[in-house]
GUZALUM-138918 format. One record per residue (C-alpha): y negated, x negated, z. Coordinates in pm, whole numbers, plus 50000, padded with zeros to 5 digits. Each point is the difference from the previous one (the first is absolute). Layout:
N
YXZ/...
# end
This chain:
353
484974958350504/501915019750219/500744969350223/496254990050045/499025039150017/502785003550326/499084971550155/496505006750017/500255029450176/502904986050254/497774966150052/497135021350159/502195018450191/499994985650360/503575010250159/501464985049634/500824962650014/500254982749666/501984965049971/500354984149660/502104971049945/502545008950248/503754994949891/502315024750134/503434981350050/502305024650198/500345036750200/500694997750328/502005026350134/500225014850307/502945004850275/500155040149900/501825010349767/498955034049994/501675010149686/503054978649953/498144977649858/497054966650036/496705017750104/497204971949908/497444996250324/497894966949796/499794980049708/500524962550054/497284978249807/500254963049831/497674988850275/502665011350278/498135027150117/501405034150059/497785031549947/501225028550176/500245034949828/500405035550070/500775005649571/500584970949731/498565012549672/501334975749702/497755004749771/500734969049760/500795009049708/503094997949764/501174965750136/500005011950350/502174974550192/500455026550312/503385013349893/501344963450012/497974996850355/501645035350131/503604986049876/499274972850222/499145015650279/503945018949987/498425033949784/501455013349733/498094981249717/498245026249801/501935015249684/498254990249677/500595027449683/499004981449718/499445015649682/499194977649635/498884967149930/497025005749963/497164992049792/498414969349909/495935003349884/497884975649857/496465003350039/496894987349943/496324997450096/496945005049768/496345005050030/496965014749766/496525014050010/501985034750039/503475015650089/501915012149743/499655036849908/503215019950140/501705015049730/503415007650165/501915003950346/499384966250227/503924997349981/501515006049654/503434996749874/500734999849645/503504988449898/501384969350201/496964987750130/497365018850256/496584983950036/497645002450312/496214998049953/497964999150280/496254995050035/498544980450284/496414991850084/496974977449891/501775000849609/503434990450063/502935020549907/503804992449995/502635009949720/503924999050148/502885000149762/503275014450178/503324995449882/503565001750116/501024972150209/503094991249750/497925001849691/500414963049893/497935005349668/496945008750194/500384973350279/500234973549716/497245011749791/497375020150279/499314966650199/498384985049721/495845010549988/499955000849614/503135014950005/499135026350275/496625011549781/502275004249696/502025024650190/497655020550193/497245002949710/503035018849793/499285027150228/496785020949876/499255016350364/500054964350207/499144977849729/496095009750053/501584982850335/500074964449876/496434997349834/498534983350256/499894967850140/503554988750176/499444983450380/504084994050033/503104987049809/502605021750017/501215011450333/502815008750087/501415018450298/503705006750044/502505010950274/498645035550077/503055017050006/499775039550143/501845000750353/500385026350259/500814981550346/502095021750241/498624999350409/503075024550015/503884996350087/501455030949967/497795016950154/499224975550265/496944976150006/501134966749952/497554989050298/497045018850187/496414987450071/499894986149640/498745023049675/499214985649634/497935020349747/498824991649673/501224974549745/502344987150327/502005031550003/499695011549608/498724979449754/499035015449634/498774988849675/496664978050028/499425017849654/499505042750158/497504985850303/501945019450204/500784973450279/496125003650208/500265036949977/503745001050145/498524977650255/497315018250112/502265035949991/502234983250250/497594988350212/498435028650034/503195013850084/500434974650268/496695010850175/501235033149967/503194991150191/498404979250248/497985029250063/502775024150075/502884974450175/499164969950211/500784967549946/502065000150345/502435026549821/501684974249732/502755020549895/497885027949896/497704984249920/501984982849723/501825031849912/496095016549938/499004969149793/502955000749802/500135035849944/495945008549908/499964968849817/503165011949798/498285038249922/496644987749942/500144970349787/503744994549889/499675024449735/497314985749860/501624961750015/503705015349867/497475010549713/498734971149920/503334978650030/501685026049763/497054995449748/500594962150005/503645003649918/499145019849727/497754981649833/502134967650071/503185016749822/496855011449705/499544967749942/503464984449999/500465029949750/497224993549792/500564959949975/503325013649860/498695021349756/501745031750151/497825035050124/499945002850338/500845038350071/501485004750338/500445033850157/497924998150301/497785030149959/497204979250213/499404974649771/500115026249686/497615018550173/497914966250109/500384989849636/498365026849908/497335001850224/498794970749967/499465006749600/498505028650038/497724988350275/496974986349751/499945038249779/499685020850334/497814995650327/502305021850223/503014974449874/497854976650038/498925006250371/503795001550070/500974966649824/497184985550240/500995016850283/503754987849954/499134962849922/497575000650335/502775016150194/497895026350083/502925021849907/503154995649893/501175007549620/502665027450134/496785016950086/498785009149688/503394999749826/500415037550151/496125009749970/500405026649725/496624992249828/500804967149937/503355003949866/498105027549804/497604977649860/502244969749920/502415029349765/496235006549856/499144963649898/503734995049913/501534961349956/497394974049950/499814964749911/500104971150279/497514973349936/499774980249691/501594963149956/502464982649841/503635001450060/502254974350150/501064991749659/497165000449837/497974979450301/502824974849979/499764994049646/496025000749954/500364973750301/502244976149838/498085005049689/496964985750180/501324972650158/501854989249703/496715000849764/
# end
């Protein structure tokens, strides 16, 4: 959506040029060096031809090949931060004269497993099942259809989910670990001309829906840049970038990496049958939120303001009537479904009967 929505508006745009297909093999730097280091004048295509540029943009995604294409051009190859494993989801498809009512959060997380339920248009919907990327017991028994239903209809808030009719087999998408990519070497860019934003310089879990909205806060940012420092400057330029992009949006993506690694030790936890309790005071206070969201509108507006990344949950977290309110309300329960034990052993009672 936001692909076709973007390109609309850029494809009647006259001093916009538009070329799908096109292969980007290699930078091409320049003979400056004005910071020490490559500064990238063109990109090199498959077909052989060179397109100058004033600014590279990589834009493509988590896969991004440019750090291997700056290394080769003598940079400093980009410094990748990895954090977990990641998580594996299996999804599926379905269709019906109706969506399903919503009776819970789009993204809920009950014991080792979190589901995703999205609704899409003309009667379709999707259901994804996320797990840890080491959890063997659910990779075995998740890529099975029948198998899959059993789980996710032991769930009372996304079994309403799997009523209608299914348009897939199960599947599955894998290798999404979180990464933060470093244009930085101590303090120095590792070449000029050249910027990445979104999933090509931080990539987060598919499951928040963070990734577009990081995208578009940095390249708004850029613009902003652009606006203040020409492209003909490249060493402030870069410095700008890095900076405003750091300030405005690398709270937001530090956030969101943090909440992955918590919920990816949660689950390791919970497959063990131990209580995840760690002292972080952010994910306490998260925790907590996020129960609490569904008894109080105020808590509620914040919960949706955090998950949009409208604001970030250190926001509210010193907002006195909220804190207020969630003392009021006091501990509540998360949402219903079976425990890892007990999911494992209604499972294998299935499958043997």
């Amino acid at each position: 959506m936001v692909e076709a929505t973007i390109a609309g508006v850029t494809g009647r745009e006259p001093s916009i040029t538009i070329r799908r297909g096109v292969v980007v093999r290699a930078l091409v730097p320049g003979s400056a060096r004005p910071a020490g280091a490559p500064h990238v004048t063109a990109v090199a295509l498959a077909t052989g031809e060179r397109v100058p540029a004033d600014l590279v943009v990589d834009c493509s995604g988590r896969r991004s090949t440019v750090p291997a294409m700056l290394e080769a051009i003598g940079a400093t190859r980009p410094v990748d931060e990895p954090g977990d494993a990641g998580f594996v989801y299996y999804c599926r498809h379905f269709t019906g004269p109706e969506l399903p009512t919503l009776l819970g959060p789009p993204v809920q997380h009950v014991d080792s497993l979190s589901f995703v339920t999205i609704a899409g248009d003309h009667g379709t919907w999707s259901v994804g099942m996320m797990g840890n990327a080491e959890d063997a017991w659910l990779r075995r028994h998740a890529t099975d259809p029948e198998t899959w239903l059993r789980i996710a209809r032991r769930f009372p808030l996304v079994a309403p989910w799997t009523e209608g009719t299914p348009t897939t087999e199960v599947q599955v998408m894998a290798r999404t670990p979180d990464r933060l990519t470093r244009y930085l070497d101590d303090g120095h860019p590792v070449a000029t001309g050249i910027v990445a934003l979104g999933d090509a310089a931080a990539s987060t879990s598919p499951a928040y829906g963070r990734g577009a909205a990081f995208a578009a806060m940095e390249a708004v940012c850029l613009r902003d840049v652009l606006r203040e420092v020409a492209a003909t400057d490249p060493i402030e330029l870069s410095h700008r970038w890095h900076d405003r992009v750091g300030n405005v949006v690398g709270p937001y993506i530090h956030d969101t990496l943090a909440l992955a690694r918590h919920r990816h030790a949660e689950i390791a936890a919970q497959i063990d049958g131990r209580e995840y309790a760690p002292a972080d005071p952010a994910w306490r206070f998260g925790q907590a939120l996020g129960r609490a969201a569904v008894h109080d509108p105020d808590l509620l507006r914040a919960t949706m303001s955090i998950g949009a990344a409208l604001e970030r949950g250190a926001t509210f977290a010193r907002r006195r009537d909220i804190i207020r309110r969630l003392e009021e309300l006091g501990p509540r329960p998360g949402i219903p479904g079976p425990t890892r034990a007990e999911l494992v052993d209604a499972i294998g009672t299935a499958r043997a009967a």
